[in-house]
N, C-alpha and C positions, 0 to 999 in steps of 0.2 A: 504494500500500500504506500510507505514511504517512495518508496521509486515510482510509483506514477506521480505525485505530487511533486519530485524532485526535478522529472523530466519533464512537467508542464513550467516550472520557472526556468524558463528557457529566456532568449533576448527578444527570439522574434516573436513567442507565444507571448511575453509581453506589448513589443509594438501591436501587434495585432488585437488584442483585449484593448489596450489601448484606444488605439482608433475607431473599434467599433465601440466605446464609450463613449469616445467626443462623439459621433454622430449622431447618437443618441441623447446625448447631455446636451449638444446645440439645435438638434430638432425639436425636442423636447420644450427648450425655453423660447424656439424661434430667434435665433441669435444670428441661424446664419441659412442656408437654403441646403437643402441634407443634398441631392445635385452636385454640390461642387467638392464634396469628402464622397461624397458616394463612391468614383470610379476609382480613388486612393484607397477606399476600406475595403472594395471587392478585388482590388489586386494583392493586398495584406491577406486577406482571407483567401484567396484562392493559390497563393505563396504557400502559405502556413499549412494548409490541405495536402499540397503536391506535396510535401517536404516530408511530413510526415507518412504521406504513402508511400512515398520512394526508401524511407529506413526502414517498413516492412520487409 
């Protein structure tokens, strides 16, 4: 159990939570137009997916 928690504090499993926070924390308040994080947070997330299927 330790070892999954250990290999989710990763760098880019961070970036990635990350940014799909702000999109959610700036849509949320209306801060900014989710649009222009959107195509940064689905290249994060679709990064973070590949990576981890490929050390499968």
């Amino acid at each position: 159990m330790k070892d999954k928690f250990a290999k989710l504090i990763d760098v880019k499993t961070i970036v990635t939570f990350a940014l799909v926070g702000a999109v959610i924390g700036f849509t949320a308040t209306g801060k900014i137009d989710p649009e222009k994080l959107a195509s940064m947070t689905t290249m994060a997330v679709s990064f973070f997916f590949a990576v981890k299927l490929n050390q499968k």
